[in-house]
Each structure stands twice: as C-alpha cells, then as structure tokens.
DOZAKOL-717619 format. One record per residue (C-alpha): residue in three letters; x, y, z. Coordinates in steps of 0.001 Angstrom, whole numbers, padded with zeros to 6 digits, always signed. Last residue first. Layout:
% residues N
ALAXYZ...
***
This chain:
% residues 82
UNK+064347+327093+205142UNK+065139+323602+206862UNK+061523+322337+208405UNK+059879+323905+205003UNK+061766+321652+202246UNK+061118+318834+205124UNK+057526+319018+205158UNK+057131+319975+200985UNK+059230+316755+200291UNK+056881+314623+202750UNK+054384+316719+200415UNK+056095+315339+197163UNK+056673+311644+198431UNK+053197+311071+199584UNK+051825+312636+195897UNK+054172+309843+193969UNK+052456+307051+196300UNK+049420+308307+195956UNK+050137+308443+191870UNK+051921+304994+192169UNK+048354+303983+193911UNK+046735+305594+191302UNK+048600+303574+188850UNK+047207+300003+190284UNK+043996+300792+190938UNK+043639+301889+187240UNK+045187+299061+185883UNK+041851+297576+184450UNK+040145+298021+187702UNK+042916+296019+189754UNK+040227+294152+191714UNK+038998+294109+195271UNK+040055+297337+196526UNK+041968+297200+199954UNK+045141+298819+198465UNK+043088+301258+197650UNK+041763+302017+200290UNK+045120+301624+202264UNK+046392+304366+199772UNK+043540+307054+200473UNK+044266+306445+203861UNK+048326+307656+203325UNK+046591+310485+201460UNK+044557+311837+203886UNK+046927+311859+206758UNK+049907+313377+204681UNK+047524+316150+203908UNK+046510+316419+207703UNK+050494+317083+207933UNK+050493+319764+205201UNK+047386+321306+206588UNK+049048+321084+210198UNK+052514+322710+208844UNK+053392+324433+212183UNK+054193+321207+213957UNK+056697+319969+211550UNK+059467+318878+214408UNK+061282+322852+213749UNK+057891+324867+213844UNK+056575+323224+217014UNK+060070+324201+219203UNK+059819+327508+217669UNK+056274+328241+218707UNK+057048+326741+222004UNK+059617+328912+222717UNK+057633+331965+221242UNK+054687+331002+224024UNK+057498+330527+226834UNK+059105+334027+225547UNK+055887+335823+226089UNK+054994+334214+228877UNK+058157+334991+231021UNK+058146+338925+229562UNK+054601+338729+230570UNK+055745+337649+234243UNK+058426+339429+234180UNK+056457+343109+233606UNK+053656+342319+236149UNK+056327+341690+238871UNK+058085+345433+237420UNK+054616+346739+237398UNK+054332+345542+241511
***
C-alpha cells in the first residue's frame, strides 16, 4: 500500500513540475509581464482612436507605447532563453 501511495505522489509531483516547465518555456510564468503586454497594446488602440493629434502629443506617445511594447516583448523573450 505505501509503495502505491509513494507512485502516485512521485506521478503528481513530476506531472505538476512538467507542467511548470512546459508553462515557463511558451511565457506562461511571466503573467505580470504578459498582463503588461495586455495593457499597453489597449493603451495604443486608445490612442489610436483619439480624435485629434493633441499638438503631437498623441502622436509621440504612441511611439512611446510602441517603444514600451518592444522593451517588455524584449523582457518575455530575454526570460524564455536564460
């Protein structure tokens, strides 16, 4: 019975590690950096949907959202290979 007890945690254990791995690798295991991506790629359709250039403001913070997309896609891929 301990030994039936013993594989099936064993099993578990390496299933839940497995996964782990598995979520690390695609960019699972960065969710902050991911919801990041999230935010900002909204932030830049708001803008984009903004009646009037605002005296170029509009227009540079949307380079600047742009800019800030490129960094933490950057961050993602910086962490997915070290």
């Amino acid at each position: 019975m301990r030994s039936r007890v013993f594989v099936f945690v064993l099993l578990v254990i390496i299933t839940l590690t497995g996964g782990y791995l598995v979520g690390c690798a695609t960019g699972g295991g960065q969710p902050h950096m991911n919801a990041a991506l999230d935010e900002l790629r909204a932030a830049r359709s708001e803008l984009e949907a903004a009646n009037s250039d605002k005296g170029g403001h509009r227009a540079k913070a949307i380079g600047l959202v742009d800019e800030a997309i490129g960094e933490v896609q950057a961050g993602i891929e910086f962490a997915r290979t070290h």
